[in-house]
N, C-alpha and C positions, 0 to 999 in steps of 0.2 A: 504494500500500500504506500501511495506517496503519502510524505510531510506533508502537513497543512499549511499554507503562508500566513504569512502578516499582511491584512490589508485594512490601510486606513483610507476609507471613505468618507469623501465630502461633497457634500450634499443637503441645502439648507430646506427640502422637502419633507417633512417625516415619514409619511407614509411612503415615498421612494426611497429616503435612507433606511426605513424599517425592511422593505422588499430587497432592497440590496442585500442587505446585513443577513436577514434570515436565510436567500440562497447560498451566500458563497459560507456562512456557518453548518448548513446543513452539509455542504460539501467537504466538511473538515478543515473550514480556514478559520484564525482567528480574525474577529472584525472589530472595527473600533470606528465608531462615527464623530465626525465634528460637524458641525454647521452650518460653520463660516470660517474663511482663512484664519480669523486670528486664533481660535479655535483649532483649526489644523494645525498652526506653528506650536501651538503649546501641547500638542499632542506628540508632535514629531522633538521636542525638546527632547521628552525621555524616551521613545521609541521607536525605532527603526524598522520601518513597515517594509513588507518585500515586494508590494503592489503600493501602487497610490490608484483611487477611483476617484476621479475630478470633474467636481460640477462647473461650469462655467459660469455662470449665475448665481454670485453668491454674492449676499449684502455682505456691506462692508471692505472686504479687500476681494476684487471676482477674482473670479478662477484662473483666469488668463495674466494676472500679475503674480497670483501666489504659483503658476506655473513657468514664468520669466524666473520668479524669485528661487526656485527649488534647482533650477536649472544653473543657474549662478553661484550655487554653494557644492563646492568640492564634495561635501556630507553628503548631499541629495542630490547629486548631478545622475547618478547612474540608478535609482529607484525606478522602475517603469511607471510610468503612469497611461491612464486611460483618464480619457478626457470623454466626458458623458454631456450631451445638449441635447435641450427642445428646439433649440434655436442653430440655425447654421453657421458655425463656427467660419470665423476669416481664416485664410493660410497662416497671417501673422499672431492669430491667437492659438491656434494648434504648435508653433514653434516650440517643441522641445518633447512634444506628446510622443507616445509609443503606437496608440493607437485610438480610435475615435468610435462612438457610437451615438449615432441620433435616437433623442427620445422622440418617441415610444419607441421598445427594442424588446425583443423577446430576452426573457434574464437567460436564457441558457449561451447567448452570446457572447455576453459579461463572463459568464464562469468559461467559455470555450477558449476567450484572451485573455483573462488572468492565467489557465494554465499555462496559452502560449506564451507570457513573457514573463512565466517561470522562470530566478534563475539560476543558474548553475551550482552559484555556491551561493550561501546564506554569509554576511558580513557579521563578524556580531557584532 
């Protein structure tokens, strides 16, 4: 059986970050939700996700600066992220993303590219 990952999901919807959470848990990942960057940043202080799920729409700091910002830090440059919208992301706001899904998505998608950018070795 494979390891479970680390994935912290951001997502300031609850019933989409509850829908998130509950597939990729049931799948054996641990999950952790924030609900807005600043929220994500205090999450990623003490822990080291092995997945990032990134809403683009998020109050306070979007998804597309805290994905500039992640992408900028030596610490978070190589975390995969998936970058999640209702809305059609520009080339310039996907910069740094692993991969992209338009909401509405079927979640077996979500769980089909978190395995894909599984990776190799876990940092601790």
């Amino acid at each position: 059986m494979t390891e479970g990952l680390r994935i912290l999901t951001i997502e300031d919807d609850a019933p989409t970050a509850a829908a998130f959470r509950d597939a990729l848990a049931e799948s054996g990942h641990e999950v952790r939700i924030a609900s807005d960057g600043r929220k994500a940043l205090a999450e990623l202080a003490g822990w080291r996700p092995d997945v990032i799920v990134l809403d683009l729409l998020l109050p306070a700091v979007s998804g597309h600066t805290l994905l500039r910002y992640l992408r900028e830090l030596p610490e978070y440059r190589q975390i995969p992220v998936v970058v999640v919208s209702g809305a059609l992301p520009t080339l310039q706001q996907l910069d740094g993303a692993n991969a992209v899904l338009r909401k509405p998505f079927d979640i077996r998608e979500l769980l089909t590219l978190v395995e894909r950018l599984r990776p190799r070795t876990r940092p601790n």
